[in-house]
C-alpha positions in Angstrom: 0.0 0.0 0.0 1.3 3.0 -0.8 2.3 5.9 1.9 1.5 9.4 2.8 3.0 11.7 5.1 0.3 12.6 6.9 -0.3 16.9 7.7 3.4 17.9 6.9 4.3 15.6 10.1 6.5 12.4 10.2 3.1 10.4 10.2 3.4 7.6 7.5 -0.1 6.1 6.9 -1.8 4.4 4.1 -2.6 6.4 0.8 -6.1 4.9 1.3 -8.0 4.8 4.7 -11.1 3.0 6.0 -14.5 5.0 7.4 -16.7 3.2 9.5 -20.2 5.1 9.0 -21.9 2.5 7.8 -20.7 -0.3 10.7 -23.8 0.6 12.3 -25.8 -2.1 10.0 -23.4 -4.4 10.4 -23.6 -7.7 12.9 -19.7 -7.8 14.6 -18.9 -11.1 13.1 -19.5 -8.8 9.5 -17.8 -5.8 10.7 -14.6 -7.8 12.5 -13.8 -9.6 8.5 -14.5 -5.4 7.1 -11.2 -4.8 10.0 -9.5 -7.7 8.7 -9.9 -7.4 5.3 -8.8 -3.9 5.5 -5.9 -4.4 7.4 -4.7 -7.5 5.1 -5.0 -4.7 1.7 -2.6 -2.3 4.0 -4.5 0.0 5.1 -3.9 1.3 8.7 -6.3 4.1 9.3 -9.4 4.2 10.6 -12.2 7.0 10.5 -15.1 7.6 12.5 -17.5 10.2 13.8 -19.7 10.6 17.2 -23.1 10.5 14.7 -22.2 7.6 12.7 -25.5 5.6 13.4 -26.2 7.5 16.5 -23.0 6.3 18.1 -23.8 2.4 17.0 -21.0 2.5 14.2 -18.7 3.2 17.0 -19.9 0.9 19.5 -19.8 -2.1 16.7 -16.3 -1.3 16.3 -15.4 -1.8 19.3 -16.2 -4.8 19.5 -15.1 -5.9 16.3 -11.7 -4.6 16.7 -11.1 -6.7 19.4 -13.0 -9.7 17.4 -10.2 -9.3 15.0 -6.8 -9.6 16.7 -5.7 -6.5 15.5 -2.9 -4.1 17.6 -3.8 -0.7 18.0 -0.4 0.3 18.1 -1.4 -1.0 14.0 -3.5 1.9 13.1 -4.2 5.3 13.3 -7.8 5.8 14.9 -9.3 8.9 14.4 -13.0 10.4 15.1 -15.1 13.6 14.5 -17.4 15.9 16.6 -19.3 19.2 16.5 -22.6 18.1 15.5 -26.1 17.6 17.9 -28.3 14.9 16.4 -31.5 15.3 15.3 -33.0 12.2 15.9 -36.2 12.9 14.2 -34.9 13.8 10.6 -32.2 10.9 11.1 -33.2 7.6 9.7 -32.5 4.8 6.9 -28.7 5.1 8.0 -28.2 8.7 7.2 -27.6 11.1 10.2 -28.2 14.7 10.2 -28.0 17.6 12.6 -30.3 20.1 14.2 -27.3 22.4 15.2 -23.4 22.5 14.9 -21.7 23.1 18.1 -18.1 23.7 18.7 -18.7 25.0 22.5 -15.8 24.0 24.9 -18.0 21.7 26.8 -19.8 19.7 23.7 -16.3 19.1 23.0 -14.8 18.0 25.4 -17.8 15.7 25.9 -17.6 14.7 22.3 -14.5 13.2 23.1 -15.0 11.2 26.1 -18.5 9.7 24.4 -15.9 8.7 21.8 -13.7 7.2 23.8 -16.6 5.4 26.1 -18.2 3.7 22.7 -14.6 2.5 20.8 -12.6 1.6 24.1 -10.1 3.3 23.0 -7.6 5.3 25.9 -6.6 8.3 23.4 -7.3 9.5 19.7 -4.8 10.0 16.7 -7.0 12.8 15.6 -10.5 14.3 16.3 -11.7 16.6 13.4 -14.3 19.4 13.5 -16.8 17.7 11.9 -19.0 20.5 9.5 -18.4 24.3 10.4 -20.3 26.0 13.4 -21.2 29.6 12.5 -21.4 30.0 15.8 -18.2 29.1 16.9 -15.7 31.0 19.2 -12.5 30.2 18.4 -11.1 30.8 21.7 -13.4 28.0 22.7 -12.3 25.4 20.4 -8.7 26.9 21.5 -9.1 25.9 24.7 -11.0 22.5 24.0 -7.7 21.4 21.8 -5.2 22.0 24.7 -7.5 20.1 27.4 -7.6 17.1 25.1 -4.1 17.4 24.1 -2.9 17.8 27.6 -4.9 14.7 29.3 -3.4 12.7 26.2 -7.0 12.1 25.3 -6.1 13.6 21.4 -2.9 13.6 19.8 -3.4 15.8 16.8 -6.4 17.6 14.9 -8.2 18.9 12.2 -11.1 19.6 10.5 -14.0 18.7 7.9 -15.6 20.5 5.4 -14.2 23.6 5.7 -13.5 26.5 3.4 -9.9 28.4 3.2 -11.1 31.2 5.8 -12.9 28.9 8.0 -9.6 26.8 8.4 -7.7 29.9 9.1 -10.3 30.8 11.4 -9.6 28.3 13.6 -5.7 28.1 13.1 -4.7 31.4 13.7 -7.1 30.9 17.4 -5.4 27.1 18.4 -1.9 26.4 19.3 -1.9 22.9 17.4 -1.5 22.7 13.8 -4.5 21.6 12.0 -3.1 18.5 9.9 -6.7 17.2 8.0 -9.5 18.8 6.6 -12.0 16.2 4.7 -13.8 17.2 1.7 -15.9 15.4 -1.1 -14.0 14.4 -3.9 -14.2 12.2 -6.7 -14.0 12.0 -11.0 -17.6 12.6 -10.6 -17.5 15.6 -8.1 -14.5 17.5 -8.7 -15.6 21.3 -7.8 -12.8 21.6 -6.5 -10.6 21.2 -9.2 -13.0 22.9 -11.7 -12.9 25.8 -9.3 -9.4 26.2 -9.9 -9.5 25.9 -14.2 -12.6 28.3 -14.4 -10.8 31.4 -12.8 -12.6 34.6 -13.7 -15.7 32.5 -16.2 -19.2 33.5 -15.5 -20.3 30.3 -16.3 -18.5 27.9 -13.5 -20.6 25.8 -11.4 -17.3 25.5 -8.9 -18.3 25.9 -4.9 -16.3 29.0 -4.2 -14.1 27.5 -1.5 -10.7 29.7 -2.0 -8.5 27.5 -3.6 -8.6 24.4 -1.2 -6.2 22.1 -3.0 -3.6 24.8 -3.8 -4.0 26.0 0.1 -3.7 22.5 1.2 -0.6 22.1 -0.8 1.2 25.0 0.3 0.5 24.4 3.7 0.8 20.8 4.3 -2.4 20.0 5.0 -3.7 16.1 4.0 -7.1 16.4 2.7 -8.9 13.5 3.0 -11.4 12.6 0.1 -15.2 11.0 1.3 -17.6 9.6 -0.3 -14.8 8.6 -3.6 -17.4 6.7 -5.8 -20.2 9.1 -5.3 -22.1 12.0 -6.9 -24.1 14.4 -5.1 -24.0 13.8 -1.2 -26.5 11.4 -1.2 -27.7 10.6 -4.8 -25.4 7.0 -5.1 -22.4 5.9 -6.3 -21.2 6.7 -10.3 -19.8 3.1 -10.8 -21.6 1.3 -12.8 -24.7 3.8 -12.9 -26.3 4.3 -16.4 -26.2 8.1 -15.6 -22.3 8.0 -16.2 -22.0 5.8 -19.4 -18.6 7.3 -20.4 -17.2 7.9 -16.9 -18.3 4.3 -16.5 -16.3 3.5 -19.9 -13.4 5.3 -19.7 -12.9 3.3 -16.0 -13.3 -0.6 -17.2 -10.7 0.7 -20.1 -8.0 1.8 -17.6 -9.4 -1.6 -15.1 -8.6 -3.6 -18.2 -5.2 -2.2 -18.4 -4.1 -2.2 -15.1 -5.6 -5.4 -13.8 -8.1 -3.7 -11.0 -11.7 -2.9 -10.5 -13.1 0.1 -11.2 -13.4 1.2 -7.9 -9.6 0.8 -7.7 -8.9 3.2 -10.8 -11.4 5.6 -9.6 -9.2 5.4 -6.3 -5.8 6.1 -8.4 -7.7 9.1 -10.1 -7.8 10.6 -6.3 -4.6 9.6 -6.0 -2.9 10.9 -8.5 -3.2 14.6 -8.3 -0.5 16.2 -6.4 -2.1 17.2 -3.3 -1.4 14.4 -0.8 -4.5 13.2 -0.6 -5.6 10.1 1.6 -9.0 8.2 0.4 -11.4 7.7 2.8 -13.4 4.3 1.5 -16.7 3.9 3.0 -17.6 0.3 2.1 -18.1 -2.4 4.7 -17.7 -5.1 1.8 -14.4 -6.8 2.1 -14.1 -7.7 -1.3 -14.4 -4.6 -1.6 -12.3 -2.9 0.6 -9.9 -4.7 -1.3 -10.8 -3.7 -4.6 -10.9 -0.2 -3.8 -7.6 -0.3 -2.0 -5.6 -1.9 -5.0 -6.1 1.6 -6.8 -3.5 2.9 -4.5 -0.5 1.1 -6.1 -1.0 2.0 -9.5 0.0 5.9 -11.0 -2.0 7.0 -14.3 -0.8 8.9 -16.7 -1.5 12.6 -17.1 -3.8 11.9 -19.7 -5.8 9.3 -18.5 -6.1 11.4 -15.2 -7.6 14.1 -17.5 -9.6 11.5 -19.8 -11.4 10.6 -16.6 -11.8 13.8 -15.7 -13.4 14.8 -19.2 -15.7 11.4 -19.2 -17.2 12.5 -16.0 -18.7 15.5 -17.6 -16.2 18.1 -16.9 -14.2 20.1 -19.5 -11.2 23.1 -19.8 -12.0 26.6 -20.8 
C-alpha cells in the first residue's frame, strides 16, 4: 500500500483509509472480516464520527476490533465531533443535525462519548466535523489544549471547511491543523474545476478559496469522502447508467491495469499532487480490497484528465 506523510508531520499512513459510517448495520462477526480485510490490503487508518448511526458505528467497532486480533499500536484511529443529532430527521442510516456546536464543553464531551463507545484510551486525531457559525474560536482553543494535555487527542483537524474557515480556527489554536476532509471524486470535482474556471461566468465551482492549492502549500492532508459518489446522497457513479462514459473510460484503464473500477477511480484521487488520503466507505471486504488496489497504480496525465473529461467536466 502506498504511503502518505500525513499533515506535513512524520506520520506515515496508508494512501487509502477506511471509514466506519456504515458499521452501524453491520452484525460484529461482519464488521470484524471489514477490519481484517482492510488491514490485510494495508491499510492502517481508521475514521469515525460521534453521529455515525447515532453512536452504533462506533460501538460495533469496538467490538469488532477486538474480534479481530488486530494491535492498535497498527493503526491510526481517528474520530469527528461538532454536531447535535436530530433524531427525528435521522433515519434509513443517514444522520443529520439540528445544530453545529463547537462550544468548549460539547467538545470535550464529544470526546469522552468517543472514547466510552470504541474503548479506546486516546485518539490519533479528532476533526471538527462541519463548520459552526457559531463558533468561538477561543473555545475550540481551549478544547484542543484540554484534550491534548490529558493525552485524550494527539493531533487535529477539521472537515468540510473552506480556506477562511480553516484559518479561522488556526490562527485561534496552538496545534497545527493537519486534516481537513472534503468530497471528492471524478464525478464531483468542484474543487478542481474551481481552480480551471478562474474569472468565467459560467463555473458551477463551490467557491471554497482554492482548497487544494491552500492545502498544498501548507501541508495540510485532505482527506477525500464519499470517492465513488455523486451528489451527497444521490449514489455511487460506478456502474450507474447516468455515467455511461465515466463508466467506460474506468473498465478501459481496469482492463489495463488489472483492477476494478473502484480501484482506478481510487488512483484518479490519488494521483493529483495534493497528498491526498481516500477515505473508503464500504463495509464489503471484497471490496475494501478492490478499492484499495487503486492505490498502487500511478495514471498517466492523460488518462487522469480523460477521466476527468468522461465524467462530464471540460477546460475553458
Amino acid at each position: 500500500m502506498k504511503q502518505r506523510r500525513l499533515g506535513g508531520t512524520d506520520w506515515q499512513a496508508s494512501a487509502v483509509a477506511l471509514g466506519i459510517m456504515r458499521m452501524s448495520t453491520l452484525s460484529v462477526a461482519d464488521a470484524t472480516k471489514a477490519l481484517q480485510a482492510a488491514h490485510e490490503a494495508g491499510i492502517n487508518y481508521i475514521d469515525s464520527a460521534d453521529i455515525y448511526g447515532d453512536g452504533q458505528s462506533e460501538r460495533i467497532f469496538k467490538e469488532a476490533f477486538k474480534a479481530s486480533g488486530l494491535k492498535r499500536d497498527d493503526f491510526y484511529i481517528q474520530s469527528k465531533g461538532g454536531i447535535v443529532l436530530d433524531p427525528e430527521r435521522s433515519h434509513d442510516g443517514l444522520v443529520f443535525g439540528q445544530r453545529y456546536d463547537f462550544s468548549k464543553q460539547h467538545l470535550l464531551d464529544a470526546v469522552d462519548g468517543i472514547l466510552e463507545r470504541t474503548g479506546l484510551d486516546y485518539l490519533d486525531a479528532f476533526l471538527l466535523h462541519r463548520p459552526d457559525p457559531l463558533m468561538e474560536p477561543a473555545e475550540v482553543a481551549d478544547a484542543f489544549n484540554d484534550l491534548q494535555q490529558s493525552g485524550k487527542v494527539r493531533h487535529f483537524g477539521v472537515s468540510n471547511f473552506n480556506v477562511q474557515q480553516y484559518l479561522l480556527v488556526q490562527d485561534a489554536v496552538d496545534q497545527k491543523l493537519m486534516f481537513n476532509q472534503l468530497q471528492f471524486s471524478a464525478a464531483h470535482a468542484q474543487m478542481v474545476t474551481a481552480g480551471l474556471r478562474v474569472n468565467m461566468d459560467d463555473s458551477p465551482a463551490i467557491t471554497d478559496g482554492g482548497m487544494l492549492e491552500f492545502a498544498r502549500r501548507h501541508n495540510i492532508t485532505i482527506q477525500a469522502w464519499s470517492p465513488f459518489q455523486y451528489g451527497l446522497f444521490e449514489g455511487m457513479f460506478i456502474n450507474d447508467p447516468k455515467f455511461p462514459k465515466l463508466n467506460a473510460e474506468l473498465q478501459k484503464l481496469a482492463d489495463k491495469y488489472g483492477v476494478s473500477k473502484n480501484g482506478i477511480a481510487t488512483a484518479w484521487i490519488l494521483r493529483h499532487p495534493a497528498n491526498i488520503q481516500v477515505l473508503l466507505g464500504t463495509m464489503n471486504p471484497d471490496h475494501i480490497k478492490d478499492s484499495a488496489a487503486g492505490a498502487d497504480i500511478t495514471l498517466t496525465k492523460q488518462e487522469w484528465y480523460d477521466l476527468y473529461f468522461a465524467a462530464g467536466n471540460y477546460l475553458p
